[in-house]
N, C-alpha and C positions, 0 to 999 in steps of 0.2 A: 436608556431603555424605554421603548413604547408601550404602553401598556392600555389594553382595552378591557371597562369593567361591564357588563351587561347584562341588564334585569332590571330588579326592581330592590326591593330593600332601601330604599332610599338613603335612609339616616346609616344606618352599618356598610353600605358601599362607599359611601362621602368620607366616612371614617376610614376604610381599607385606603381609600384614594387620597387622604390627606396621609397615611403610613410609608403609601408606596412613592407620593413626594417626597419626603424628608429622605428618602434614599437615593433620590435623583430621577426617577422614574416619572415621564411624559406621561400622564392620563388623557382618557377618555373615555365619556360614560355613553352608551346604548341605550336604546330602550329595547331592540329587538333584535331578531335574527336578519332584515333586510338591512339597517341602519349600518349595524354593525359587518357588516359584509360591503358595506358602501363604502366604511372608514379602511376597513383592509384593502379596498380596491385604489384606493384612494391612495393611501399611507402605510401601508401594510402594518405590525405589531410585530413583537416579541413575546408577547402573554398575551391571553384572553381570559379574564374569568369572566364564570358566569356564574346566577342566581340558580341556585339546584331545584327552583320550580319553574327554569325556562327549559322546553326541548333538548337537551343535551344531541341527543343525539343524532337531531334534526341540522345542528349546529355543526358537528364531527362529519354528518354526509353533504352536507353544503358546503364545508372547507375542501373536502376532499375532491368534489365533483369540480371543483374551480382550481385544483392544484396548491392552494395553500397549506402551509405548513406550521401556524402559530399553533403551539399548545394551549390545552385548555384547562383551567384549574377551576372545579367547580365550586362552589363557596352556597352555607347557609348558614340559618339561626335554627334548622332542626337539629333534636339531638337524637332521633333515630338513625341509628344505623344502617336500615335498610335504605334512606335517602344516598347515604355517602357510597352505600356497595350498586347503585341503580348507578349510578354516576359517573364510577367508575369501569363499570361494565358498559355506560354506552361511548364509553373512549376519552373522558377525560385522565389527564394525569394524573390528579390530585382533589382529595377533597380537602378544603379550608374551613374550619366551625367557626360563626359570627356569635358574638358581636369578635370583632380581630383582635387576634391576641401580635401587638408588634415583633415581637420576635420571630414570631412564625410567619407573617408576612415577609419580615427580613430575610428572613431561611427560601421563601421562596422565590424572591426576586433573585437574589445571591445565586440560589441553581439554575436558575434561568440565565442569567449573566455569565456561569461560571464557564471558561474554556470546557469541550471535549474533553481533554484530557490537557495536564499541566505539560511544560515545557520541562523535562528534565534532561539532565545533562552532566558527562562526567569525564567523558576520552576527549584527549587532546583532539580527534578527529571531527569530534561535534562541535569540538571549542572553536575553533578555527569557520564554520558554517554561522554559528551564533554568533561570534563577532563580527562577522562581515553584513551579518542582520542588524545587528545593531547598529553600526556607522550608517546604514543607508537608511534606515527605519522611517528618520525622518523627513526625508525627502519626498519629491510628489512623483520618484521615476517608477513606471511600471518595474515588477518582477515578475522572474520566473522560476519557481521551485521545481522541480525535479529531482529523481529518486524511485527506487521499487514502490510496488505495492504495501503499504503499512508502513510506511518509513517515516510517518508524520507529516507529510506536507501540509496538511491545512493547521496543524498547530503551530509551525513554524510563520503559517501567514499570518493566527492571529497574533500571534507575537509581536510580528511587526505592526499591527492596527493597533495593537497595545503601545506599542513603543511611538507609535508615530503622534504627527499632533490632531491627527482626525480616533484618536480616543474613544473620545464624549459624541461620537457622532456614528451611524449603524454598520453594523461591521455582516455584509451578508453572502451568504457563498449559494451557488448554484453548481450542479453535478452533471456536467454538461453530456456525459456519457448515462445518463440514467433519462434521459426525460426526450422522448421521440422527435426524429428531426424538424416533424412539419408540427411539433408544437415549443420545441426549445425560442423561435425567433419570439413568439407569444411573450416567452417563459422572459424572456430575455430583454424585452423592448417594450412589451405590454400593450394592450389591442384598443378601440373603439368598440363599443357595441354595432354587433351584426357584422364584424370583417369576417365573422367565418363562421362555421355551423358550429352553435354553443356558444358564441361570444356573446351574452344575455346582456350584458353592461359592459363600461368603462374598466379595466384594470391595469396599472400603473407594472410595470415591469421593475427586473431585477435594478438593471441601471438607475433607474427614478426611486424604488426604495435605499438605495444605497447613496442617495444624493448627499455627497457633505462625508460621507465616509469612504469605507472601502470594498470593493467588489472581488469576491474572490470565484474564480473561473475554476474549476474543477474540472483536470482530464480533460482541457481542452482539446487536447490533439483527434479527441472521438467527435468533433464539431463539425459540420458538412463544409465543404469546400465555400458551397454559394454562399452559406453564413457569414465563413470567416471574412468574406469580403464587407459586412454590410458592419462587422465587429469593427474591420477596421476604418471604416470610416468614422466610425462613432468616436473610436478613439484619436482618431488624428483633431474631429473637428470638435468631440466633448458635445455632439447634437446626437440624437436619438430621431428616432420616426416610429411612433406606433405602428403597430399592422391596424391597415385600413385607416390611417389617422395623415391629415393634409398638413398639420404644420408640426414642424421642427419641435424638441424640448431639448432645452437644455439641461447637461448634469454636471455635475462638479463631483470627480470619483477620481479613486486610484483604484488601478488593475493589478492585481495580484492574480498569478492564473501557475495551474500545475500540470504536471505528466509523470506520467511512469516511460512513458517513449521518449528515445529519440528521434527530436523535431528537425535536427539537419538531413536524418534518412527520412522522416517523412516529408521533408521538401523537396526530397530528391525522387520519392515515390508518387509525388505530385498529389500528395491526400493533404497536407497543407502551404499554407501560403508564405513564401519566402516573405517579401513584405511583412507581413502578419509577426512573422518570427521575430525581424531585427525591431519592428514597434514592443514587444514584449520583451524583449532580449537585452532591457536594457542594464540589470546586474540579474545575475543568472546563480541562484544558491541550489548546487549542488549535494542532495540527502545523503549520506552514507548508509548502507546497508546494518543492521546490526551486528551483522560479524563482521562489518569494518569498523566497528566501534563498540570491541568488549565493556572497553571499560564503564560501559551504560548500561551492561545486562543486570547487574545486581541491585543499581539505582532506580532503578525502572521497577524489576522485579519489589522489593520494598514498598515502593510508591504505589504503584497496583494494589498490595497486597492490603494497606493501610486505607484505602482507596473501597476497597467492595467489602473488607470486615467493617468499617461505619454504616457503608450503604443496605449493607443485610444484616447490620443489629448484630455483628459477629463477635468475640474480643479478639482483639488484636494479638498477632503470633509471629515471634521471629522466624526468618528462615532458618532451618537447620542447616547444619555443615554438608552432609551427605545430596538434600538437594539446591545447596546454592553449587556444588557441584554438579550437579546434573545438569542446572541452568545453565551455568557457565558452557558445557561441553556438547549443547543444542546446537544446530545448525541453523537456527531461526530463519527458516525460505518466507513465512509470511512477516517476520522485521517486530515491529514492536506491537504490530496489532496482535499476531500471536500469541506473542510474549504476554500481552494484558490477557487474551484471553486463558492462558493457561493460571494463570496466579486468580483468575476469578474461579475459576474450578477448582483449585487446590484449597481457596479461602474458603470453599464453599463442603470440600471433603476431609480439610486438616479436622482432627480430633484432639491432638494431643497437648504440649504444651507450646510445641513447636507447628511451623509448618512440613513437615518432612518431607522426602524423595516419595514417599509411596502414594503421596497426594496430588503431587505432579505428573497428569495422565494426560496423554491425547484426548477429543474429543469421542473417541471411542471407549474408552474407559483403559487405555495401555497404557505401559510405562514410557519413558521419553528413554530411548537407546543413547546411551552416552559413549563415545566415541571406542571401540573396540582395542585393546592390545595389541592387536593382529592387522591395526586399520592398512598399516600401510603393506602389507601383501593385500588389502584388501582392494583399495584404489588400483592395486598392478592387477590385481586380475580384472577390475568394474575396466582398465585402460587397456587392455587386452580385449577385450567383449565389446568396448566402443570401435576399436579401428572396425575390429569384425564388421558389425555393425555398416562401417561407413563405406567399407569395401562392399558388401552387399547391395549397398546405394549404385553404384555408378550405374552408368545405362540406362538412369531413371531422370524424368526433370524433374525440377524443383515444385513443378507444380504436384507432380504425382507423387512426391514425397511430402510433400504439404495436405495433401490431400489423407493421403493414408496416415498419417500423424494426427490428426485430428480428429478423423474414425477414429481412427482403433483407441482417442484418450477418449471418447466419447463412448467407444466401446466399455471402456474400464471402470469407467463413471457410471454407468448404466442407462445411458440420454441425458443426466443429470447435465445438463447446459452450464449453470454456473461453474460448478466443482470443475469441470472440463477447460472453462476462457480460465481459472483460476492456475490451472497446471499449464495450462497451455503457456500463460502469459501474457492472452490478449483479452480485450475485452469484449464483454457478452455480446455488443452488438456487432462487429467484426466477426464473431463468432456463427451469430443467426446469419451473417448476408453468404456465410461461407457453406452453410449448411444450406441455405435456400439457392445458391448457385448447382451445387451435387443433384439436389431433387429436381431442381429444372434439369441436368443432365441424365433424370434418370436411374441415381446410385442411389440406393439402398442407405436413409441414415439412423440409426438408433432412437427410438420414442422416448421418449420418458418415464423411466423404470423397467428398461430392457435395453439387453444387447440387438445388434443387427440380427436378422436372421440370413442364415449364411446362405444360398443355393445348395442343394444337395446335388 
């Protein structure tokens, strides 16, 4: 772990910074808000604390404005209160009281270190994917994880940076579908001062922060075409090129890179790069849905549940019998992310001595409908209502049924953008290029917090 302390306090930061070696944790001390913005640009971090009489918040919009993402744990020798509630109101994590108390340093770095969420696992169906991680862990071949939406992929990668023998060395993921195309090459390569409007200094990219370790590619398939060509050369030759930058850097990385798509139909759609695929392609783990692996809903559920009663100061609560049945007979479409979030609402509404069914709500505060008596007249009439449905299509093209499916989910959503790529399947920026093609045509799209309005 990297860790940057910055301020002053001299003698009680020397002491946090001699706690946070004995835990294995890299320092490096600041003296200010430029220094230490030199050292992320440079080396990027894991932690940052700072002295709770430096700028926090000065700190929090300088990361922000440059795209970094290191948390900030504020730390003093005040024992006023209102220093630790200012602190954390201007967007640190955490407030730490000096002189350091070890343990509490320990507790901090440990969360910072800690996986996302743990690897759990119980159905032969996930045993068989976890195995096949294991035997290749240690090798230096690229992977490709794929799977739904919530199905874990990036715990599964760090699994393998755990397993592998690049460990002890930075394990960093990028979200390749969240961060805009003409700034992901930035994100990804890392710039010269002055390549582009806002490049004020030097910043080292994902590849270069993850030098010696592992890079994990998130949702790569939402990656622009032109990219993917400059990715693969990086990876065939292990050289990088800054934007705006004249000489070559070398890195030493393994690629770990994910999808919820299929990348053989997007090679065939020509949105990515066949080459690109069979370089990443080279053992390819397959996520199982979680109702293709029941036997992980109740372990999961548990773990969760034991998981956000320590983190909210809760006591701890068996499931009851009435809703580890209900869990059991969910249909879980968003997979495990779901699943945690529903056991964090229920940790958070259980009263009793248990967790019961009546605490297991939707996000709207309903109950979770457990599979009907009657399901299977139920399915013949939902397969009845589909043919209908499909009969009504013909005569139509695909694009005009594409078109009208994503209004009208848009209509249902209320503009709500996200909630709509989420039903739909795809992702938000697919999404926007497909709503900003209609509006250049003309069509009527739904705003944000209303439906279309219709022609009278």
């Amino acid at each position: 772990m990297r860790l940057i302390i910055a301020g002053g306090l001299k003698g009680q930061i020397i002491a946090a910074a001699r706690i946070a070696m004995a835990h294995g944790a890299a320092v490096t001390h600041t003296e200010g808000l430029e220094q230490t913005l030199a050292v992320l640009r440079a080396k990027g971090a894991d932690l940052l604390m700072i002295d709770v009489a430096q700028p926090i918040a000065a700190y929090v919009a300088a990361l922000e404005a440059e795209r970094i993402r290191t948390p900030i744990v504020a730390c003093g020798t005040s024992t006023d209160t209102r220093a630790a509630v200012a602190a954390i109101q201007a967007g640190a994590r955490e407030y730490v009281p000096l002189p350091p108390d070890p343990e509490l340093i320990a507790a901090v770095l440990e969360a910072v270190a800690a996986d996302q969420s743990s690897l759990i696992w119980r159905d032969p169906a996930m045993e068989r994917v976890v195995q096949l991680a294991q035997q290749i862990a240690r090798s230096e071949a690229p992977v490709l994880v794929t799977g739904e939406s919530g199905t874990g992929k990036e715990v599964i990668a760090r699994h393998l940076h755990q397993k592998s023998g690049r460990k002890d060395k930075p394990f960093v993921a990028v979200n390749c579908a969240a961060i805009p195309d003409n700034l992901l090459e930035s994100e990804l390569f890392g710039h010269e001062k002055g390549a582009f409007t806002g490049a004020i200094a030097r910043r080292i990219g994902k590849f270069e922060e993850a030098h010696g370790g592992t890079l994990l590619l998130d949702e790569i398939s939402e990656m622009d075409v032109r990219l993917q060509a400059k990715l693969l050369r990086a990876l065939q030759e292990r050289m990088i090129d800054r934007v705006g930058g004249t000489q070559p850097v070398k890195v030493d990385i393994r690629i770990v890179a994910t999808s919820n798509r299929n990348l053989a139909e997007a090679v065939r759609d020509g949105t990515f790069r066949e080459d690109l695929l069979y370089r990443l392609n080279v053992v390819h783990l397959r996520l199982p849905a979680l109702r293709e692996r029941p036997g992980d809903i109740l372990a999961l559920a548990e773990h969760f549940a034991r998981k956000y009663a320590e983190l909210n100061g809760l006591p701890q609560r068996p499931i009851a019998a009435d809703a580890r049945k209900l869990l059991l007979g969910n249909a879980w479409r968003g997979n495990v992310r779901e699943l945690e979030n529903t056991m964090h609402r229920a940790v958070l509404l259980a009263s009793g001595p248990e967790i019961a069914a009546s605490a297991v709500l939707t996000p709207e505060g309903e109950a979770l409908a457990p599979a009907a008596a009657g399901s299977r007249d139920a399915a013949g009439r939902a397969a009845q209502t589909a043919e209908a449905m499909t009969r009504s299509l013909v005569g139509h093209t695909v694009a005009d049924v594409e078109r009208e499916l994503i209004l009208d989910t848009l209509d249902h959503c209320l503009g709500n953008r996200t909630h709509a790529a989420k039903i739909l399947g795809i992702s938000i920026r697919t999404l926007r290029n497909k709503l900003s093609e209609y509006t250049a045509a003309g069509i009527a799209v739904a705003e944000p917090g209303q439906a279309r309005i219709s022609a009278a």
